[in-house]
BAPA-486872 format. One line per field, with one value per residue: residue number from 1; x, y, z of N, C-alpha, C in turn. Coordinates in steps of 0.1 Angstrom, whole numbers. Atoms other than C-alpha are relative to their C-alpha. Layout:
% BAPA-486872
nr: [NUM,...] $
n.X: [X,...] $
n.Y: [Y,...] $
n.Z: [Z,...] $
ca.X: [X,...] $
ca.Y: [Y,...] $
ca.Z: [Z,...] $
c.X: [X,...] $
c.Y: [Y,...] $
c.Z: [Z,...] $
This chain:
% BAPA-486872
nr: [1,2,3,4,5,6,7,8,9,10,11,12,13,14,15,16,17,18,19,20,21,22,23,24,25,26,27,28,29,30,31,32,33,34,35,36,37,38,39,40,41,42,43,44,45,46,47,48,49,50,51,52,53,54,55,56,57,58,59,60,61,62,63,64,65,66,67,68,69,70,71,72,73,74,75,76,77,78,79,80,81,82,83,84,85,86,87,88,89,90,91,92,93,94,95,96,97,98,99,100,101,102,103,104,105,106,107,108,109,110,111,112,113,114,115,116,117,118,119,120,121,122,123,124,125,126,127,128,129,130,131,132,133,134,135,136,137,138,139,140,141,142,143,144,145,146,147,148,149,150,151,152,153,154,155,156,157,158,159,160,161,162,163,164,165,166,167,168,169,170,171,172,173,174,175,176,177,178,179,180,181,182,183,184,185,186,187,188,189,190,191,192,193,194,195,196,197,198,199,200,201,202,203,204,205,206,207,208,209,210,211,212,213,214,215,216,217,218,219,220,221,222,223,224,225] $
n.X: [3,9,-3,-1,-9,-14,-7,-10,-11,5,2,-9,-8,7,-4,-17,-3,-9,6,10,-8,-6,13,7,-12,-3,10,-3,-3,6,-10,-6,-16,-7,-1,-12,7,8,-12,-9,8,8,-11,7,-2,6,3,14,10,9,14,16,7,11,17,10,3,6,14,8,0,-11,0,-12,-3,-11,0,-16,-6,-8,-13,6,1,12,9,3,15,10,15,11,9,8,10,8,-12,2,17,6,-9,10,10,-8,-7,8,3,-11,-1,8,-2,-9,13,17,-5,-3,11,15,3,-8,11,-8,-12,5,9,-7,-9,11,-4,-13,3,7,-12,-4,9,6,-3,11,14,-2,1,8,10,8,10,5,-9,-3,-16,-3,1,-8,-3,4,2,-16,-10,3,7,17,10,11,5,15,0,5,-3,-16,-8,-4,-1,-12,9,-12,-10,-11,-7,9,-5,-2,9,7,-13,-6,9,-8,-13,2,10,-3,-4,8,13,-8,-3,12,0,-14,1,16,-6,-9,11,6,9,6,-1,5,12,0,3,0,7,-3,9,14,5,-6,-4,5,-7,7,-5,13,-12,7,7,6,-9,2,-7,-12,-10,-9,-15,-10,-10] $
n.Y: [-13,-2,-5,-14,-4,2,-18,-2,7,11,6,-3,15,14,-2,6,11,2,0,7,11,-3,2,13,5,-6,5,13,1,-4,-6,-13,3,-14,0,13,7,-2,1,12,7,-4,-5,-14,-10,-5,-10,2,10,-7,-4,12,1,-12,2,7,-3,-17,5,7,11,2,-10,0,-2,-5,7,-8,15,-4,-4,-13,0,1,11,7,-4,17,-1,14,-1,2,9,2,6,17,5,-7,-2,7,-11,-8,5,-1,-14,-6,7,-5,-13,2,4,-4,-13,7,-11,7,1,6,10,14,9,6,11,9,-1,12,6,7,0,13,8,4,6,13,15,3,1,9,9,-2,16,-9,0,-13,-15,7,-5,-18,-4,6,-12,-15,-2,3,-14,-11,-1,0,3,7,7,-2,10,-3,-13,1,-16,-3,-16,0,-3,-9,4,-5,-11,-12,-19,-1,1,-16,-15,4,11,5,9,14,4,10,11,11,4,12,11,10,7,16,13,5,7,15,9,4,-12,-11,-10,-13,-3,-2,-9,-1,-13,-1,-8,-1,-7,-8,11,12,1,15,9,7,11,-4,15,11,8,10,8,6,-7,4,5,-14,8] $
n.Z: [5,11,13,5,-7,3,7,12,-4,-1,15,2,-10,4,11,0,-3,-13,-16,4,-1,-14,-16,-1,-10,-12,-7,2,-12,-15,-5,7,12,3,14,3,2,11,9,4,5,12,9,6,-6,-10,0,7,-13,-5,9,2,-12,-8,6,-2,-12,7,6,-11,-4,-9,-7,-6,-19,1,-9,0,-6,-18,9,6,15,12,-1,12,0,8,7,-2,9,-5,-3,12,9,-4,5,10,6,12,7,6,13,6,7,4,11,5,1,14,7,6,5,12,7,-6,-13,-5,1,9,-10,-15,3,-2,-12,-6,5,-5,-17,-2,1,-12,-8,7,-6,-8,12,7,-13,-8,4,3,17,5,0,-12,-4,2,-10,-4,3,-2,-17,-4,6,-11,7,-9,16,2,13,5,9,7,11,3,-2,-11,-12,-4,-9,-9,11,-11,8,2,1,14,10,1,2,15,4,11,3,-14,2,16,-2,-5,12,7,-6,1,15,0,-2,7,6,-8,-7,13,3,5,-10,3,1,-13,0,-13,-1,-8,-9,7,-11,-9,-3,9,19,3,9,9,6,11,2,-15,3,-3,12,5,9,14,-1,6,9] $
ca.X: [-613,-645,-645,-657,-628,-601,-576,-556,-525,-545,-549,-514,-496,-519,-509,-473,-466,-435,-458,-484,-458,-442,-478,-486,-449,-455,-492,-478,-453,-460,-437,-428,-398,-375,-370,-334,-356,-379,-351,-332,-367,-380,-343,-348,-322,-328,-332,-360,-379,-381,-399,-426,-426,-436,-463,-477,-478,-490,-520,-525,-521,-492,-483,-449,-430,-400,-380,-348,-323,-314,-282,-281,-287,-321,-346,-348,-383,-404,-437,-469,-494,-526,-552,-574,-548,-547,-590,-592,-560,-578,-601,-573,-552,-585,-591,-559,-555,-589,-580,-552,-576,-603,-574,-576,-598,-624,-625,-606,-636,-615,-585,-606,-628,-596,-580,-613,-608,-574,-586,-610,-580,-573,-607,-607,-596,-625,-652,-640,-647,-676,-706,-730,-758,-767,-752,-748,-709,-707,-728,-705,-682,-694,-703,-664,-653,-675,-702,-735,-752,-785,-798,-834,-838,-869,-854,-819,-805,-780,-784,-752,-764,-725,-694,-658,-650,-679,-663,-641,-665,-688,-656,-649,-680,-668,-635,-642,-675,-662,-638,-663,-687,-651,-648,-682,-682,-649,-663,-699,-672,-657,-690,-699,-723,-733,-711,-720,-755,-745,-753,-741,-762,-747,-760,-794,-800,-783,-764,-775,-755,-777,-761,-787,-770,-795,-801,-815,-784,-805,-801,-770,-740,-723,-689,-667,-639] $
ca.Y: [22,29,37,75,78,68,98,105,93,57,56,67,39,11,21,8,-27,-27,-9,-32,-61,-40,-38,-73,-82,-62,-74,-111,-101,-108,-85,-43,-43,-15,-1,-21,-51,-44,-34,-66,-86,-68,-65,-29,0,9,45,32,9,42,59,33,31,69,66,38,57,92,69,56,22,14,29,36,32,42,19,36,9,27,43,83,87,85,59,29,36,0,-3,-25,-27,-12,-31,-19,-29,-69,-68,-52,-58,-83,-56,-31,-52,-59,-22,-9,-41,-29,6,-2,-23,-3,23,-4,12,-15,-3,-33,-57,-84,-89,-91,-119,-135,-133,-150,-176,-184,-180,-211,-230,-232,-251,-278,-310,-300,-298,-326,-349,-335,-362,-327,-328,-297,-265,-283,-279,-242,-237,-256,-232,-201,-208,-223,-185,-168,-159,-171,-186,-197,-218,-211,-243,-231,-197,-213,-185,-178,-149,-140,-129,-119,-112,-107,-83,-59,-21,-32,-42,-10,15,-11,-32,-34,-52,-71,-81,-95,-114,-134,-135,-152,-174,-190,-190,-216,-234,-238,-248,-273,-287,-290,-261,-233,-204,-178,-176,-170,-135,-119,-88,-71,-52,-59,-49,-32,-68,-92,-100,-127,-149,-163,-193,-189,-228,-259,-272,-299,-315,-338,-318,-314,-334,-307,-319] $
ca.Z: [767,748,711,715,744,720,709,680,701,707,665,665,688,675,637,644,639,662,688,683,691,720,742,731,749,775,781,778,808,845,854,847,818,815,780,778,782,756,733,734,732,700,686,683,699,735,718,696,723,741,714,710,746,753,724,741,774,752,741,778,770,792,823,844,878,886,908,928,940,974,954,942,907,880,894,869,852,841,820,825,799,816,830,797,774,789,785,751,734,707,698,695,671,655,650,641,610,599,598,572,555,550,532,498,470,478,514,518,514,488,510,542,527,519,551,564,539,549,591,584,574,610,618,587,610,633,605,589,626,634,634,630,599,580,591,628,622,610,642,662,651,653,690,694,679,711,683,703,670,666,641,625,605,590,570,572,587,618,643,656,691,703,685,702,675,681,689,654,635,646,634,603,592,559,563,602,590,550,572,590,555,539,568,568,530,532,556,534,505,529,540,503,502,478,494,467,477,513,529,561,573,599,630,617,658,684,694,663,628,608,587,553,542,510,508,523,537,553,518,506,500,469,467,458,431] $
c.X: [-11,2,-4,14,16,8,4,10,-1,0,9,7,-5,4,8,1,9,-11,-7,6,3,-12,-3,16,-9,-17,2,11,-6,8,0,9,2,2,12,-10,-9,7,6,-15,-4,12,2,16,-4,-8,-18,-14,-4,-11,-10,-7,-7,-11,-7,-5,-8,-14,-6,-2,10,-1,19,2,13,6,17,5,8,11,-7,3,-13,-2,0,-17,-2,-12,-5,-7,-12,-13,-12,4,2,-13,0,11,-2,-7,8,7,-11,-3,11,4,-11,1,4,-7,-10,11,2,-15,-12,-5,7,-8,7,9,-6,-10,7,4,-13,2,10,-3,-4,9,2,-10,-5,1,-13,-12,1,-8,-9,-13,-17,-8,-5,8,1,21,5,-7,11,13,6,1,16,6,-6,-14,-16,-10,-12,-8,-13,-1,-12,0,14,7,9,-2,13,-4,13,13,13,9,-6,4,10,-8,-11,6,2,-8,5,13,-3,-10,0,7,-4,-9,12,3,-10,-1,11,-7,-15,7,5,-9,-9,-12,-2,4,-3,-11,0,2,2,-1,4,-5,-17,-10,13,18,-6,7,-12,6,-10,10,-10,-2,-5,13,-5,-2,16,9,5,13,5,13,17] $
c.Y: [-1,5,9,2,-3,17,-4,-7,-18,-5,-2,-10,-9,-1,-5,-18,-4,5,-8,-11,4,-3,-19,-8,8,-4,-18,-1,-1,6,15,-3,19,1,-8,-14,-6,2,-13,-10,2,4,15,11,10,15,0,-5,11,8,-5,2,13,2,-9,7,17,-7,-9,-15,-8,8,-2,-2,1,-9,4,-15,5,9,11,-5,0,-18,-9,-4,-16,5,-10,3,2,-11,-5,-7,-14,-1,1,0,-3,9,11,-5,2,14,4,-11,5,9,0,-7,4,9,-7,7,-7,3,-19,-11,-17,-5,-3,-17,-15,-3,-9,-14,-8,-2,-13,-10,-11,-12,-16,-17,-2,2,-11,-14,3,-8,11,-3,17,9,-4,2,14,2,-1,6,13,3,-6,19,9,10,-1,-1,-4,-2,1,-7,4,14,-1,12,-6,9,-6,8,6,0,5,8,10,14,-1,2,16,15,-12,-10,-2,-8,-9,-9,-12,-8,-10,-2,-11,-13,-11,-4,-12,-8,-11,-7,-12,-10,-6,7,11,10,15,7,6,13,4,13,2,10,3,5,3,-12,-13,4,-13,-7,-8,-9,0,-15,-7,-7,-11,-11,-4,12,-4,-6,12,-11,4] $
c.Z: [-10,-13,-1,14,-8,-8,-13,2,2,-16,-4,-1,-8,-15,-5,-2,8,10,5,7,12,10,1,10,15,7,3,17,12,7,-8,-9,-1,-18,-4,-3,-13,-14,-4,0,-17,-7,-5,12,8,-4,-2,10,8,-7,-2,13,0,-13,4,7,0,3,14,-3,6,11,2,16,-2,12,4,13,16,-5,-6,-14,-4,9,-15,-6,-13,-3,3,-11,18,-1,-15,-10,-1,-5,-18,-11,-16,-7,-2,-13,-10,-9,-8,-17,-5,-6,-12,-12,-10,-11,-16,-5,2,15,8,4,-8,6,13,-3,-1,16,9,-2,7,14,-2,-5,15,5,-11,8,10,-10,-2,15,5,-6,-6,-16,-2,2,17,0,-2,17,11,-1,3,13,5,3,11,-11,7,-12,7,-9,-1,-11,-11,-12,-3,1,15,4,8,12,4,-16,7,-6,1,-1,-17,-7,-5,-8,-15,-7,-11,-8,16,-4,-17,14,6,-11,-7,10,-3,-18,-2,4,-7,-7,7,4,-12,-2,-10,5,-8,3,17,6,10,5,16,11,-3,13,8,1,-12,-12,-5,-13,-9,-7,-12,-6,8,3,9,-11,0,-3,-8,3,-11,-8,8] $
């Protein structure tokens, strides 16, 4: 679903942190789940699980079937996460954490930088082992994260040529965009770099973020204390 095709009921659904949880179950299933189902996964009262459910299915990111067992009575009605929903899920979470984000008096720039911060946590055992010189391991990186870097040794810069957060970022640059400025700033600190001086300008084209690392880090790094 495109970012001018999203509704009110799409900002609505995605706002929830149980719902949020329910599509991501139900995109994780290979199989329809009845709301019972869903209920006793997410500890939640069949009543409730259906509430979530028909705001997922208001906001079109789910669908239904209805499956009758041969026997009169009410068909037993299952959910799938649609097709869009499986592609684009990442970029929904994305949006919908931003959202809340952006609603801090800074626009939500201080906690996203953290939250970068803390992300590049995940990547210190592969920095640390990488045989890379200069800004060769941040690339290394960036292009792991689906980023599409490219190094310009002579302005010490990166161009970010892709980014797998883009329709967020476009609706939240100010908090998607700090959280990749606090990531790369950690991993400068981690590589023994200068990360105050480090600058990350974003949509500077249609498809391009550029990252100015604001030194030479083909010089010695600093041993950090």
């Amino acid at each position: 679903m495109d970012s001018d095709e999203r509704t009110p009921a799409w900002h609505a659904a995605l706002a929830s942190p149980i719902r949020r949880s329910v599509l991501q179950f139900l995109v994780a299933s290979s199989e329809p789940l009845d709301a019972a189902a869903v209920a006793e996964r997410m500890n939640l009262h069949v009543t409730t699980a259906r509430f979530h459910l028909d705001q997922l299915l208001a906001a079109r990111l789910i669908e239904r079937e209805a499956v009758r067992s041969g026997q009169r009575g009410r068909p037993r009605i299952r959910f799938r996460a649609v097709a869009a929903a499986r592609v684009d899920t990442r970029d929904q979470l994305s949006h919908a954490l931003a959202s809340v984000l952006a609603e801090d008096d800074d626009g939500g720039r201080a906690r996203a930088i953290r939250a970068g911060e803390k992300w590049s946590e995940a990547f210190t055992g592969g920095l640390a082992a990488s045989t890379g010189a200069g800004a060769a391991p941040l690339v290394e990186l960036l292009d792991e994260l689906e980023f599409a870097p490219e190094l310009d040794e002579s302005t010490q810069s990166i161009a970010l040529t892709a980014c797998p957060f883009r329709e967020a970022a476009r609706e939240n640059p100010g908090v998607v965009c700090a959280v990749h400025l606090g990531l790369i700033q950690r991993v400068a600190r981690t590589l023994g770099h200068d990360d105050s001086v480090i600058e990350l300008r974003p949509f500077v084209g249609p498809h391009l973020c550029v990252v100015d690392l604001g030194s030479n880090w083909n010089a010695a790094p600093v041993e950090l204390g």
